[in-house]
C-alpha positions in Angstrom: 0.0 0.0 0.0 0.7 3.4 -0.2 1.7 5.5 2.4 3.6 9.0 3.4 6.6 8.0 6.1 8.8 10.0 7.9 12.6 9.5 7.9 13.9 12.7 9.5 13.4 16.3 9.7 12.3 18.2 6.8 12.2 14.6 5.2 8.6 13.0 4.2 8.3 10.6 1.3 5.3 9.1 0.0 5.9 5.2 -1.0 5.0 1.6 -0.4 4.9 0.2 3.1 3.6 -3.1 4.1 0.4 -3.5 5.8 0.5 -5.1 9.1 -1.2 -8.7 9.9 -4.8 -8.6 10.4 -4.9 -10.7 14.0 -7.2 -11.8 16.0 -9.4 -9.1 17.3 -8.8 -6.4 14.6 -10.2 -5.0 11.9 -8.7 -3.6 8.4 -9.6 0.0 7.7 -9.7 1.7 4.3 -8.6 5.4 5.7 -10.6 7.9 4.2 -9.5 10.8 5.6 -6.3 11.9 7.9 -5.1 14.7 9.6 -1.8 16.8 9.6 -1.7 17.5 13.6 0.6 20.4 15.3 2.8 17.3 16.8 3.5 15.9 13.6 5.0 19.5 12.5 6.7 19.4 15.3 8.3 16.3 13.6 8.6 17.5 10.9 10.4 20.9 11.6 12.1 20.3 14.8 12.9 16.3 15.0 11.2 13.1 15.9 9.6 11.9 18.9 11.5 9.7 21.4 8.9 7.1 21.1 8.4 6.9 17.6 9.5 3.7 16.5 7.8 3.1 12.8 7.7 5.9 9.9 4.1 5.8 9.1 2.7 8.9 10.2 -1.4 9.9 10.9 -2.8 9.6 13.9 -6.1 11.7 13.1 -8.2 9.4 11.0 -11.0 7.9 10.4 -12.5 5.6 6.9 -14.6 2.3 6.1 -14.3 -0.9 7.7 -13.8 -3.2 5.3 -12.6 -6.4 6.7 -12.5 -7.9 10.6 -11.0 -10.9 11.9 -11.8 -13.7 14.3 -12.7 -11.8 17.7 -13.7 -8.9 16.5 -18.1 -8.8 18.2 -19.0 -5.6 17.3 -17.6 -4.1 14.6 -18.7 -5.2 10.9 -17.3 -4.5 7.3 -19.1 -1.4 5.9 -19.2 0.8 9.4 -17.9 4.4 9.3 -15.4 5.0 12.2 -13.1 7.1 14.0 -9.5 5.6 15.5 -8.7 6.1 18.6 -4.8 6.2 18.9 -3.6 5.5 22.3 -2.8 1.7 23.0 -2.1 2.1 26.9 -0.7 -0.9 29.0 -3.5 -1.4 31.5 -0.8 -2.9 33.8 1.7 0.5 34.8 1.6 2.6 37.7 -0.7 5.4 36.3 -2.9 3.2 33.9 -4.1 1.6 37.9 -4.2 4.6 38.7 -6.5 5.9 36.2 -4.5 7.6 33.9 -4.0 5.9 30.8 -3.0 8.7 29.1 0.5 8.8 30.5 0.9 5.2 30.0 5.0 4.4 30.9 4.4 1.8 28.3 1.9 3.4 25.9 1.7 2.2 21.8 0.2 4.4 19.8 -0.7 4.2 15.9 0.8 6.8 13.9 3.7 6.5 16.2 4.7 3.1 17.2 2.4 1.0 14.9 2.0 2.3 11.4 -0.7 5.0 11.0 -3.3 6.8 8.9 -1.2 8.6 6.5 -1.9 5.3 4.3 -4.5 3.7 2.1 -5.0 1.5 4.8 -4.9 1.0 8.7 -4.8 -2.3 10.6 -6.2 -1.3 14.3 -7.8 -2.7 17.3 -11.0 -3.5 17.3 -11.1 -1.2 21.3 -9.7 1.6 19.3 -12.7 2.1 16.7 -15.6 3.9 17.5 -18.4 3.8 15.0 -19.9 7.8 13.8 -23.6 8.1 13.4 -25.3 8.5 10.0 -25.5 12.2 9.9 -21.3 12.6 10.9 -19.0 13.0 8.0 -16.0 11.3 7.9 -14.3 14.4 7.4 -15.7 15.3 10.9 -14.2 11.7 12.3 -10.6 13.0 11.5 -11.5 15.4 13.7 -12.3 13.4 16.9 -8.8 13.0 17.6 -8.1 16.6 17.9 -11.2 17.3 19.2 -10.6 15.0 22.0 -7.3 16.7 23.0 -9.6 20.3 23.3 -12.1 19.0 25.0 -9.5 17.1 27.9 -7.6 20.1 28.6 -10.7 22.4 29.0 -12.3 19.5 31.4 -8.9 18.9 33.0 -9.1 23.0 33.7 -10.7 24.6 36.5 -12.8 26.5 34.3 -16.5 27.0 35.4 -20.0 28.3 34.2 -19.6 32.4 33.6 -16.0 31.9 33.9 -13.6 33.9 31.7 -11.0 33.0 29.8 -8.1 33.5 27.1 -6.7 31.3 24.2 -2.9 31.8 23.0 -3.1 30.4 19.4 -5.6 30.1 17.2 -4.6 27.0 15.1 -6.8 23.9 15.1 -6.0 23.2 19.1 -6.5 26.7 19.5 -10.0 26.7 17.6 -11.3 23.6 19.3 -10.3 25.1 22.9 -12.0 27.8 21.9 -15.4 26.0 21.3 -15.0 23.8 24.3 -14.8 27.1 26.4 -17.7 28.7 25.0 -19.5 25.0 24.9 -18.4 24.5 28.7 -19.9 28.4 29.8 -16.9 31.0 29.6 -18.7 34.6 29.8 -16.0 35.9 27.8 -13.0 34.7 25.8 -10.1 36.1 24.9 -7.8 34.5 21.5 -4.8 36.0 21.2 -3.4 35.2 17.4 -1.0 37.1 14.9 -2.8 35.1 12.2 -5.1 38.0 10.5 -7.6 35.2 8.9 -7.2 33.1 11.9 -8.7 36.0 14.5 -11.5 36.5 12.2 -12.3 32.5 12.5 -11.9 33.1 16.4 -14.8 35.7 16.3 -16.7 33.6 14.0 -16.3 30.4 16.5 -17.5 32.9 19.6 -14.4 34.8 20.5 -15.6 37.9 22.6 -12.0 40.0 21.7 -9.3 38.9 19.4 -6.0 39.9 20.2 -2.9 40.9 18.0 0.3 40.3 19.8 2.8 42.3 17.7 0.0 45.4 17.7 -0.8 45.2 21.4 0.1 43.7 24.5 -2.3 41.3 25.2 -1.8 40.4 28.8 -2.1 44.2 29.5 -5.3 44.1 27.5 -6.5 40.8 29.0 -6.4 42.5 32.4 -7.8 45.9 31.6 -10.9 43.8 30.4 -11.4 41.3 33.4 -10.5 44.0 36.1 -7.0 41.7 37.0 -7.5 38.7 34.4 -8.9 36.2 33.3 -9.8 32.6 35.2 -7.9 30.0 33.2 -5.5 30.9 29.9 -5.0 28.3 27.9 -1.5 27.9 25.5 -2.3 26.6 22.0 1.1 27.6 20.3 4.2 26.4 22.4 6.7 29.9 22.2 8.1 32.1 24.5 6.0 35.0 24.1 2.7 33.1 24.8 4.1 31.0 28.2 5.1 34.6 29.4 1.7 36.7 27.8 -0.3 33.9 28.9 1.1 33.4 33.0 0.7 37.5 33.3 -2.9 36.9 32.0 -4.0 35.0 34.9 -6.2 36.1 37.7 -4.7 35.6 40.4 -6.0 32.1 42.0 -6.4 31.3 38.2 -4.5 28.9 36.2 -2.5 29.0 33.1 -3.1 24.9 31.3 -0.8 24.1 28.6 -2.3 22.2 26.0 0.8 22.7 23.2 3.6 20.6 22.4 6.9 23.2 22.6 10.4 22.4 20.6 12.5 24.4 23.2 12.5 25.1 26.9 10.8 28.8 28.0 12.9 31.3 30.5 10.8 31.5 33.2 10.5 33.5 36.7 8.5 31.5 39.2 8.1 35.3 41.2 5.5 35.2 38.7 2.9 32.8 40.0 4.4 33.1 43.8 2.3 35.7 45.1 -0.5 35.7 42.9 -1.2 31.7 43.5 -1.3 31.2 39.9 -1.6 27.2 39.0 0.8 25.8 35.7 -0.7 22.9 34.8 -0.6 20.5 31.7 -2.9 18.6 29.8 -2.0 15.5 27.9 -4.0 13.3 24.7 -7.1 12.6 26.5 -8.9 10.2 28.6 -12.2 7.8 27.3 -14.3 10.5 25.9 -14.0 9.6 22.1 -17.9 9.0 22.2 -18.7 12.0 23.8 -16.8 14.0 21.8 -18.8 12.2 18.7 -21.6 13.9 19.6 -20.3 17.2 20.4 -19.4 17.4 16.4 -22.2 15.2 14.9 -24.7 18.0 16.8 -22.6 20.9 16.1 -21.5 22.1 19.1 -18.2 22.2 18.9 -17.6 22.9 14.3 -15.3 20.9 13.3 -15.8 22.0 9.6 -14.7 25.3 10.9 -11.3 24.3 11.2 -10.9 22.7 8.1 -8.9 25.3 5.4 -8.0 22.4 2.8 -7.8 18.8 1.2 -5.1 17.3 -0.3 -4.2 13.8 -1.6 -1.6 11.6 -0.1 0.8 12.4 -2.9 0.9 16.0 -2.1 1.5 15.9 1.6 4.6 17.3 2.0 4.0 20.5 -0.7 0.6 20.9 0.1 0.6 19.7 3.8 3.3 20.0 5.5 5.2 22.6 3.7 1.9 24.8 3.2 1.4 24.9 6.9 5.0 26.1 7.6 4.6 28.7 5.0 0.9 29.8 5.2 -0.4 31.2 8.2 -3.8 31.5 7.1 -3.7 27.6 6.7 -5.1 25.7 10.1 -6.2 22.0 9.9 -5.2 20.6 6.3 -6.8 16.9 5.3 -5.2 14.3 3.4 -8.3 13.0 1.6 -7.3 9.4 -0.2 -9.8 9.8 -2.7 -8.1 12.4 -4.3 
């Protein structure tokens, strides 16, 4: 089969790879449609992951069942599904402790066991989740990414009438934002250099959009909210947002990183001291695939929105990859395998 695999920085090729063994228990997917996420740039620009073990990239996809093997109960050929990524242990420290997302001994397709940049996937039959008749699968390449959103804003201490700001307005950034407004914020802040990607902000339900090179926007953010806002939320992974986005905080608020960063920050620690200010991360995501299902097959959170373009597998890295470094005005770009 076809598929795009990644060999190094700056270094994607699109060519055959082997499809892995349909075993007991799994099911063969025709991938339909995959998407280029912020951590695979960060791949692709900066270096590859320490866990990555195979070169076929995609984790954001979703296509056609189209054959199962022995084991597989509820899955048939012909359903329309999401894949879920994550293959945690079940057996480490923080998988009994409830958090599979930080599996010590996690696999993860697209990473460790080929992925959905490919014509087609070989997964788990746990890690497909069927979409209802009225959800494109365009919308199921979303789930994945979705998913990461709508952890972090749960993970968050964010409450009803609660407000809050957004540093980056990519396809996290865009799907923060509608989990904030779809979780109650009173007000929201996005704070984005991208001109056409502030205007999709205020479409999505941003209350200001902030330019960072034309004003300072944790000045701004706390002229608004009388001392700032509740929770800020970092989308891009710099410098300038970490620092913009900790003086942004109300003091007893809490700044949540949700963005994967290529460098260390400089930071003072005087900073969140005297205010009480809470850093906190947010990783992947933890069983809500079905929930967030229906948060895009009902609209709540637009998933459409995010989408700029559709390439083919063949023109990943031109179209893909290399548009997205290049073109700011570019957010979440689909490799459609029709095309």
């Amino acid at each position: 089969m076809k598929a795009a695999k990644l060999y190094g920085i700056n270094d994607i090729r699109v060519e055959e790879a082997e499809l892995p063994a349909l075993e007991n228990g799994m099911v063969k997917v025709k991938v339909e449609f995959a998407g280029i996420c912020g951590s695979d740039m960060h791949e692709y620009v900066g270096g590859a992951y320490p866990f990555r073990t195979q070169p076929v990239l995609g984790h954001e996809f979703a296509g056609v069942v189209v054959e199962v093997a022995d084991g597989v109960i509820h899955t048939k050929v012909g359903d329309r599904v999401a894949v879920k990524p994550p293959i945690p242990c079940g057996k480490c420290d923080n998988c009994k402790r409830g958090y599979s997302n930080l599996c010590k001994k996690c696999q993860s397709y697209g990473y460790t066991i080929s992925g959905g940049f490919a014509e087609y996937a070989v997964v788990r039959e746990e890690n497909v989740y069927q979409l209802p008749d009225n959800m494109s699968l365009e919308l199921g390449a979303l789930v994945e990414p979705t998913a990461v959103a709508v952890h972090a804003v749960r993970q968050s201490q964010l409450k009803l009438g609660d407000t809050a700001a957004i540093f980056g307005a990519g396809p996290i950034g865009l799907l923060v934002l509608q989990a904030v407004k779809a979780a109650g914020a009173s007000e929201i802040f996005v704070v984005e250099v991208s001109d056409e990607r502030r205007q999709k902000a205020l479409e999505l339900g941003a209350t200001y959009v902030i330019n960072p090179i034309e004003t300072d926007a944790a000045t701004f953010i706390r002229e608004k909210t009388n001392g700032g806002v509740e929770v800020a939320y970092d989308a891009a992974g710099v410098q300038a947002t970490f620092t913009s986005g900790v003086n942004s905080v109300h003091p007893g608020g809490e700044f949540k990183i949700v963005s994967v960063w290529e460098r260390p920050v400089e930071f003072n620690p005087n900073t969140i001291v005297s205010p009480e200010i809470k850093i906190s991360g947010s990783f992947a995501y933890l069983n809500i695939f079905p929930e967030v299902i229906r948060l895009l097959a009902r609209g709540v959170i637009d998933g459409n929105a995010v989408i700029t373009s559709q390439i083919s597998l063949d023109d990943i890295v031109e179209k893909g990859f290399e548009a997205l470094v290049k073109d700011r005005s570019q957010c979440k770009i689909l490799v459609n395998m029709n095309l």
